[in-house]
C-alpha positions in Angstrom: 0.0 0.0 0.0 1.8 3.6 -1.0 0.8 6.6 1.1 -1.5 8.1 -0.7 -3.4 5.2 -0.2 -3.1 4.7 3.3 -5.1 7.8 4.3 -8.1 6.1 1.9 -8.7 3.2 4.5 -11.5 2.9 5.6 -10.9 2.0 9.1 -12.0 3.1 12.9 -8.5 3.4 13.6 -8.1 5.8 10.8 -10.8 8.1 11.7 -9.1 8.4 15.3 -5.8 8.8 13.9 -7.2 11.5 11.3 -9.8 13.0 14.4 -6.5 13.7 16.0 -4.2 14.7 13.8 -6.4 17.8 12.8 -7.1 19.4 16.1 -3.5 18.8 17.0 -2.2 20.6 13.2 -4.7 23.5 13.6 -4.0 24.4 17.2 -0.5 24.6 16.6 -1.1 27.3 13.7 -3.6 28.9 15.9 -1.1 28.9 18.4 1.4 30.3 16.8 -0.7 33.0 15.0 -1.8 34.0 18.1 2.1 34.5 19.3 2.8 36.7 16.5 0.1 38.7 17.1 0.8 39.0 20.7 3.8 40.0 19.9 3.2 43.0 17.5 0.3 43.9 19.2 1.8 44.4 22.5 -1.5 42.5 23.9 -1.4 39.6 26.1 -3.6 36.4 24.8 -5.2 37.9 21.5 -6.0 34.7 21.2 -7.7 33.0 24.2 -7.1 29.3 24.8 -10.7 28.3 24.8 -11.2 29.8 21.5 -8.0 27.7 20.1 -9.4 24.6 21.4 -12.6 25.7 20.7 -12.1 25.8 16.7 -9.2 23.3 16.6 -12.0 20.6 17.8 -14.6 22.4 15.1 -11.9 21.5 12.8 -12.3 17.9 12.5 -16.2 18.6 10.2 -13.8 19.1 7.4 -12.2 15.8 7.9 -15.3 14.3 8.8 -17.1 15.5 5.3 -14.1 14.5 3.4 -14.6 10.5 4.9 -18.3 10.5 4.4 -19.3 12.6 2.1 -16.3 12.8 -0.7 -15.2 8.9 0.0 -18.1 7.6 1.2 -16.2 5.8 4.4 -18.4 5.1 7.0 -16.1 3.2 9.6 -13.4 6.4 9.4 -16.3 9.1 10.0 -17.4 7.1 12.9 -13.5 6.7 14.2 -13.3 10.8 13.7 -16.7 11.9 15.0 -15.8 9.5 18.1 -12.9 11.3 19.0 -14.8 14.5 18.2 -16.9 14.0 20.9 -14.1 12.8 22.6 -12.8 16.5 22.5 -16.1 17.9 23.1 -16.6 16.2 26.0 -12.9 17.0 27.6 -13.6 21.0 26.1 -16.5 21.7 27.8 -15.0 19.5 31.1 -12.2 22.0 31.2 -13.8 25.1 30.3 -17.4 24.9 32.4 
């Protein structure tokens, strides 16, 4: 199997593998954005934490719609909507 194709398994352990890799890719950039823009703007947290987490969780739709709706991949959609709850779940345990 080349590379390419091992992101087109349809697999639970792909969608949880893929339903974490997002969150964890966008909050870094949001992170970092939000770093540089503390920096030039003289501010302190520009970007608040909760709103981070808060998107990088949101995130995961795009992967999700790519899996069901583009590939038509069922067990990964369930694998990345799991762990999107997942996040959910420890979010809103965190922040409330």
């Amino acid at each position: 199997m080349g590379r390419g194709n091992r992101l087109k398994s349809d697999s639970l352990f792909m969608g949880i593998v893929v339903g974490v890799i997002i969150p964890v890719i966008v909050f870094g950039i949001l992170y970092g954005v939000g770093q540089v823009l503390d920096f030039y703007s003289g501010q302190t947290e520009v970007l608040k934490y909760k709103t981070i987490g808060l998107v990088s969780i949101f995130s995961n739709m795009l992967g999700l719609r790519y899996y069901l709706v583009k590939l038509k991949y069922d067990k990964t959609g369930r694998g990345i909507l799991m762990i999107t709850f997942v996040f959910a779940l420890i979010y809103f345990g965190f922040y409330l």
